[in-house]
C-alpha positions in Angstrom: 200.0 138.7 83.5 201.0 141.4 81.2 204.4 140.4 79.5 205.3 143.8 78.6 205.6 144.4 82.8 207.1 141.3 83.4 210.6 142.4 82.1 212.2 145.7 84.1 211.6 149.0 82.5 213.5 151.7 83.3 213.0 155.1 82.0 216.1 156.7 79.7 214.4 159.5 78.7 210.6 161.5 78.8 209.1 163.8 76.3 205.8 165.4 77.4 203.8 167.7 74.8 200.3 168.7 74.4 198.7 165.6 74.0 201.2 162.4 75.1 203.7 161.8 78.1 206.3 159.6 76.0 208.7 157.4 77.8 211.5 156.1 76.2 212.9 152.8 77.7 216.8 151.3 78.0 215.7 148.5 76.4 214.3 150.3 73.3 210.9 150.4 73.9 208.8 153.6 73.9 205.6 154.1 76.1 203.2 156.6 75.6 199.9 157.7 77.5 197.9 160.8 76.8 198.6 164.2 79.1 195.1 163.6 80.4 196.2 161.0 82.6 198.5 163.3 84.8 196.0 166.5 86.1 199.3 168.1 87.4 201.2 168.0 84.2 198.0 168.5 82.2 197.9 172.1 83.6 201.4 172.6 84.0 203.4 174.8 81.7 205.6 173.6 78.7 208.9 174.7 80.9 207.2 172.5 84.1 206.7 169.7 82.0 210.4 170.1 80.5 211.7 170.3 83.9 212.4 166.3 84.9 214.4 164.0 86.6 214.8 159.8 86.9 214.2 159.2 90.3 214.5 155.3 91.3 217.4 154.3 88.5 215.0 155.4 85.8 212.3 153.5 86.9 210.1 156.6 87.5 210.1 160.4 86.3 209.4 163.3 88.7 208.6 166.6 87.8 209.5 169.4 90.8 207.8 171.7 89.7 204.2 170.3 89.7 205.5 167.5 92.6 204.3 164.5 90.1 205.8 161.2 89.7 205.3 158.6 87.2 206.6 155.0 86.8 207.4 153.0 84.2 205.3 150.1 85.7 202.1 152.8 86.3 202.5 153.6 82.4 202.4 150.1 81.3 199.5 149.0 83.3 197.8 151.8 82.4 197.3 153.7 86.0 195.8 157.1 85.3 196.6 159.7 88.0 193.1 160.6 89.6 192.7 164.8 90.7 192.1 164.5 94.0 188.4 166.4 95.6 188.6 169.5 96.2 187.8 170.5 100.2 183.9 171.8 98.9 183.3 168.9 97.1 184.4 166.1 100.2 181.6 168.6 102.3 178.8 168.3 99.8 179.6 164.2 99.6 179.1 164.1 103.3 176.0 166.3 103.4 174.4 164.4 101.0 175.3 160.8 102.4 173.6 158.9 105.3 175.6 158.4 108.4 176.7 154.8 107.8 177.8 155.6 104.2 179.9 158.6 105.3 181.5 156.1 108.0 182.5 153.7 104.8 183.7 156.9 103.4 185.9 157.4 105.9 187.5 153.6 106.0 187.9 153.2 102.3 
């Protein structure tokens, strides 16, 4: 088990510029993970990603603007935020699957 998730961490503050989402800790740690991770905040403007509030006693960060939440935990663990498919892309995955691969598709 990672340590560094083993104690709580709660968010005081978040910085977000070009390149990292920074997350500064209670306890005095400071977390940071590059803007890649986040799609939304990736393409969002500097006054989006400025735009913040704690949600969860500080245990997360959500931005209203571009409706994306981070945790603490996600950070730590390392939990990149996947872009979801686009409707196109899900049509050309079924049209190029077999029947009883699209029906796995659909479960998982």
């Amino acid at each position: 088990m990672n340590t560094a998730v083993g104690v709580e961490s709660r968010i005081a503050r978040v910085d977000v510029n070009d390149e990292m989402i920074t997350a500064y800790l209670v306890d005095g740690r400071v977390i940071s993970v590059p803007l890649a991770w986040s799609w939304r905040l990736s393409e969002a403007t500097p006054a989006q990603r400025a735009n913040w509030q704690l949600i969860g006693e500080g245990h997360g960060v959500h931005w209203p603007d571009v409706d994306e939440d981070i945790s603490a935990e996600g950070m730590l663990r390392g939990v990149p935020a996947h872009r979801p498919r686009s409707r196109w892309e899900r049509a050309t995955r079924r049209l190029t699957t077999r029947p009883s691969q699209q029906a796995a598709l659909r479960v998982g």
